[in-house]
N, C-alpha and C positions, 0 to 999 in steps of 0.2 A: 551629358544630358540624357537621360531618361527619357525615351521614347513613348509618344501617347499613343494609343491603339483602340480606335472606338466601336462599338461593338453596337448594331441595331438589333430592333429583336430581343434585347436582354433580360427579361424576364420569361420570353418561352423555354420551351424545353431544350433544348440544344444554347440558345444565346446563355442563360443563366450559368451553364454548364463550364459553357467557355470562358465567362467573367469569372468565376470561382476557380478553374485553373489557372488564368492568366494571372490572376491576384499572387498568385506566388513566385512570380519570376517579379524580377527588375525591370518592371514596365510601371506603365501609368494608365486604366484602364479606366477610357470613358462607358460609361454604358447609357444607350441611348432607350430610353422607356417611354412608354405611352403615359402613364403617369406616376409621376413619384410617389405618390403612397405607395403604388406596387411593387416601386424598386427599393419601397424602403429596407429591405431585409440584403440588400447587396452592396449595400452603403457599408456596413459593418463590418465588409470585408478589404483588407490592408491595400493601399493602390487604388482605390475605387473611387470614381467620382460619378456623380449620375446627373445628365441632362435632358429634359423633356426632348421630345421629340415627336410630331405628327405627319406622317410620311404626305401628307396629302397637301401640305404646308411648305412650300420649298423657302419663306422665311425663317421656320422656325428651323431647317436646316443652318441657320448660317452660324448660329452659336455654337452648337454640335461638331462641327468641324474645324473651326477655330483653334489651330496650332496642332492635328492632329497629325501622326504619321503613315499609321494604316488603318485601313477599315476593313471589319469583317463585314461582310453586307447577307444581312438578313431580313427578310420580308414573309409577312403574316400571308396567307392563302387567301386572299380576296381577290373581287372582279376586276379592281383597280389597282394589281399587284405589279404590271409593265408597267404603268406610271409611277408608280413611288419608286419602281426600281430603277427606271430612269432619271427623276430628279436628285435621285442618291448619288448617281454616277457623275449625273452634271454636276451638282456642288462638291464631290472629290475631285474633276479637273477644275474647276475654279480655288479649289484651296491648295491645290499641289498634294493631294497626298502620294505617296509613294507607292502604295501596296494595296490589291483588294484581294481579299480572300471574301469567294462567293459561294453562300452553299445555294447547291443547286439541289439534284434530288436524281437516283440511279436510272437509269435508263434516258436521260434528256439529251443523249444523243444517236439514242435508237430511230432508223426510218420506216412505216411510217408513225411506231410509236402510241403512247398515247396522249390525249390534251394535258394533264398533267406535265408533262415529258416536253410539250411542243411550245407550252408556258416559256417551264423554263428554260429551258432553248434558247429563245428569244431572250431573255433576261440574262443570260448567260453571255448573249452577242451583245447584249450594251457592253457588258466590263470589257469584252475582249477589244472593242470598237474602241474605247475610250483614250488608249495612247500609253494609260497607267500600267505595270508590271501587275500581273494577275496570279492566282490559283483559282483552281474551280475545284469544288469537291462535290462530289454528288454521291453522298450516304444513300443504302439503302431506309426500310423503315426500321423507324425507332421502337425499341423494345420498351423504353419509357412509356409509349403510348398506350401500354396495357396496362398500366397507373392510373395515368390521366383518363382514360374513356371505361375502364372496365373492371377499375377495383372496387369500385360499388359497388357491382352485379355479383362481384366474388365474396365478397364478405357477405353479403346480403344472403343470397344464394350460393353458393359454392359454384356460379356459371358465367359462362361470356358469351357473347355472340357476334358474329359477324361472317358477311352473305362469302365466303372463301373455302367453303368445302373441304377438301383434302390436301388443297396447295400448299409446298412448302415452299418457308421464306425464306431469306438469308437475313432475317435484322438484326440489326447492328443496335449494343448499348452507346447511350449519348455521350458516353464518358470517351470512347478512344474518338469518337468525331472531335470533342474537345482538344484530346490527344494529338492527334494529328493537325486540328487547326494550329496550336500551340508552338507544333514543331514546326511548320513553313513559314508560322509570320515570323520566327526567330534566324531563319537562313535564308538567304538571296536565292540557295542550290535551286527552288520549286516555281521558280518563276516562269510562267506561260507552261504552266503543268494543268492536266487535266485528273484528277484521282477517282474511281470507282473506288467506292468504301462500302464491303459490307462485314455482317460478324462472321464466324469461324464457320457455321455449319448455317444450310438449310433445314428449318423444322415444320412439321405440319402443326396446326394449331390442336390439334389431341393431342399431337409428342408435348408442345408445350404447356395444358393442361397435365397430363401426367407428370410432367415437371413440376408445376408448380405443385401438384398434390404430394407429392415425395418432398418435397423441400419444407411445406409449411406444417405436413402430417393432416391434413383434410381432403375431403372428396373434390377434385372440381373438376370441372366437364367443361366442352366446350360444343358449343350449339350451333348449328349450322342453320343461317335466318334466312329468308327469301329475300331476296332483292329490295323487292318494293316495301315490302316492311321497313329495312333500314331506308331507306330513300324516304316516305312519308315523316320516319323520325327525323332525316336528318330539317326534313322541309318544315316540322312545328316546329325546330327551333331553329328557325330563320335562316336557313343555310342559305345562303341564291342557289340556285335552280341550276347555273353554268358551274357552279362548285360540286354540287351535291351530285350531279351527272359524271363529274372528274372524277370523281373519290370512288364511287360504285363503278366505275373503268378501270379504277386500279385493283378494286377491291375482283373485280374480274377477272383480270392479270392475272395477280396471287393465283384465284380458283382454277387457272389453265397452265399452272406452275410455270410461268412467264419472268418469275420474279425469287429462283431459286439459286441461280447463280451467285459462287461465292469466290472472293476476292483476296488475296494475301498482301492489299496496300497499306493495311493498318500497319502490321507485320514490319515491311518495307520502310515505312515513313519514319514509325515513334520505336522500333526493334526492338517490342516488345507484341506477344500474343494478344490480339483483342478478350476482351472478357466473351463466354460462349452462356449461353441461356438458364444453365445451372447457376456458375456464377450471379446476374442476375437476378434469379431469383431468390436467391440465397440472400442477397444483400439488403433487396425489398419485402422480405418475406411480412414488414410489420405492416407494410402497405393492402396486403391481402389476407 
């Protein structure tokens, strides 16, 4: 029998990522989406089945885990993000699954940390608490996420923005986190393992602008914004207030190069080199 492995989260940047890997092994990949229309483009891919899911719903959990045998358990950044990630854990001990792999996020076991960090922490002590064989991974930030938030700004303007100064990062492409998820839910070896995941190098966001301008053959800059400018943006578009305060914490981090440390778990885990920010951008270059 063919193993199910259900995947919440599956249309964001990382879940989607790991449904598209998982799809090529000899599994059976549920993906749990907020709504089908969105998951319709993961449907098409071989092994894939897709089930609604509303984290805030511990009913419409019950379909979702129905005959599965692991879960990657991933949850959206909102205020009610301890609860859904509790009623996820409760309906995996009530269905017996076998295995959770939990992304968490790099630093969520620094003391004292930041809210970010203390999140999932906390979220992190459900799986462990739960009785089920666990992994935690905690990726640094996603290099994807200059796609998603800033490829606008780059084609638009040849610019980005955000309040992080000269900090360098270590992020990580969402392809080896898929990577690595890929490789523990397939071996018993990582159980009650905790992984720091970042990518090969720390970069400051110039180096990565200059990157990008070598790669794609255009001018792009990268803008260093004040604080409260991104905070007011992120507040018109309905950020809550206890989010939007997290994110400009970390985004602080970053600026105090807090968040530069870099990790050889990819390496270790899937034995093969993480992709480094050239790569990258080479590969999205139609995105910018």
């Amino acid at each position: 029998m063919r193993q199910t492995i259900l995947v919440t989260g599956a249309t964001g940047t990382v879940g989607h990522e790991i449904v598209n890997q998982l799809s090529m092994q000899d599994v059976i990949v549920r993906a749990g989406v907020h709504s089908v229309i969105k998951g319709e483009n993961l449907r098409r891919l071989p092994g894939v089945e897709i089930v609604e899911i509303d984290f805030n719903d511990p009913d419409s959990l019950h379909a979702a885990f129905t005959n599965i045998d692991k879960l990657v358990l991933i949850t959206p950044h909102s205020e009610n993000q301890l609860e859904m990630t509790r009623n996820l854990v409760e309906e995996a001990k009530k269905k017996g699954v076998k295995h959770i792999v939990r992304l968490s996020a790099l630093g969520a076991g620094a003391e004292p940390g930041i809210q970010l960090g203390r999140w999932h922490r906390e979220m992190e002590r459900y799986v462990e608490e739960s009785g089920i064989p666990y992994t935690i991974l905690r990726p640094a930030g996603f290099m994807q996420n200059l796609v998603n938030y800033s490829a606008e700004s780059i084609k638009r303007e040849g610019k980005f923005y955000m309040p992080v100064g000269e900090g360098k990062v270590s992020y990580i492409d969402t392809r080896d986190i898929a990577a690595v998820v890929e490789e523990v839910l397939l071996s018993d070896e990582h159980h009650g393992k905790v992984y720091e995941l970042t990518g090969p190098e720390a970069l400051s966001h110039q180096e990565m602008a200059a990157l990008l301008g070598e790669v794609t053959g255009k001018q792009i800059d990268f803008v260093d914004v004040p604080e409260e400018v991104v905070r007011q943006a992120m507040l018109k578009h309905h950020t809550p207030v206890r989010i939007a305060d997290a994110i400009l914490e970390l985004y602080a981090a970053y600026k105090a190069g807090k968040s530069a440390a870099v990790t050889d778990t990819v390496q270790e885990v899937t034995g093969r080199s993480p992709h480094n920010f050239r790569q990258f951008a080479s590969d999205y270059q139609e995105c910018f």
